[in-house]
N, C-alpha and C positions, 0 to 999 in steps of 0.2 A: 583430333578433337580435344580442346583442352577446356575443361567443368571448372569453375570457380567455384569454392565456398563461399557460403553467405553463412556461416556460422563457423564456434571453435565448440572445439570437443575440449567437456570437463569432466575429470571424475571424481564423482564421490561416494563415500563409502556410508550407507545407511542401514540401521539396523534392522532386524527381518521384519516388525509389524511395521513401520515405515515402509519397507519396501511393498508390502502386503494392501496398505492405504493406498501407496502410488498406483498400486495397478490395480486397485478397484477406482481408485478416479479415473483413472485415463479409461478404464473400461466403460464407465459411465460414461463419460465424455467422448466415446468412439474418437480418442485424440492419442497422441504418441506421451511415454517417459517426460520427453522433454519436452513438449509445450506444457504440458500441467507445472513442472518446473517452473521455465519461462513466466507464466502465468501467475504462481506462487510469489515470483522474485519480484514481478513487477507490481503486485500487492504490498505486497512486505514493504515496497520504498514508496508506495503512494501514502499508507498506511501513517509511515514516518512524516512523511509531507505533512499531513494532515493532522498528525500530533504536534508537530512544531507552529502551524498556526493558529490553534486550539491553545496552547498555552501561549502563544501571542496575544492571543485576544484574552485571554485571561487576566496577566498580567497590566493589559492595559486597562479592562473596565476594574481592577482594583485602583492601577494609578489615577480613574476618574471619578472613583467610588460609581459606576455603574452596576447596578442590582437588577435594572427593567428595562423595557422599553421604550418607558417614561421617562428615561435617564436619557438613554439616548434624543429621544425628542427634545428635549429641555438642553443638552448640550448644541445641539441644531440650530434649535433656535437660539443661544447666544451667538453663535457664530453672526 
């Protein structure tokens, strides 16, 4: 009988109240070390996503002088 992995083994080294957090989350969450992990990391890049088009949009309502949503309306409507 030959098991495939569906995952890689990572280590890391975390200091003791970290490690003390991880295993009160994952106790909460009746879940393992590594999905709370997983979970973590997959936050962490959404997180990032979401920063990056926060300052997109930022950036662009300066380049249109938009302050409201009356800016955007009036931009609309010249279109």
């Amino acid at each position: 009988m030959n098991i495939t992995r569906t995952t890689t083994v990572v280590s890391v080294s975390l200091p003791p109240p970290l490690v003390r957090q991880l295993d009160a989350l994952r106790k909460n969450a009746g879940t393992s070390r590594s999905s709370i992990v997983a979970s973590l990391i997959e936050r962490y890049a959404m997180e990032k996503q979401w920063k990056k088009l926060r300052d997109w949009g930022e950036e662009t309502a300066k380049k249109f002088h938009i302050t409201s949503e009356d800016d955007i309306a009036r931009i609309l409507d010249a279109s």
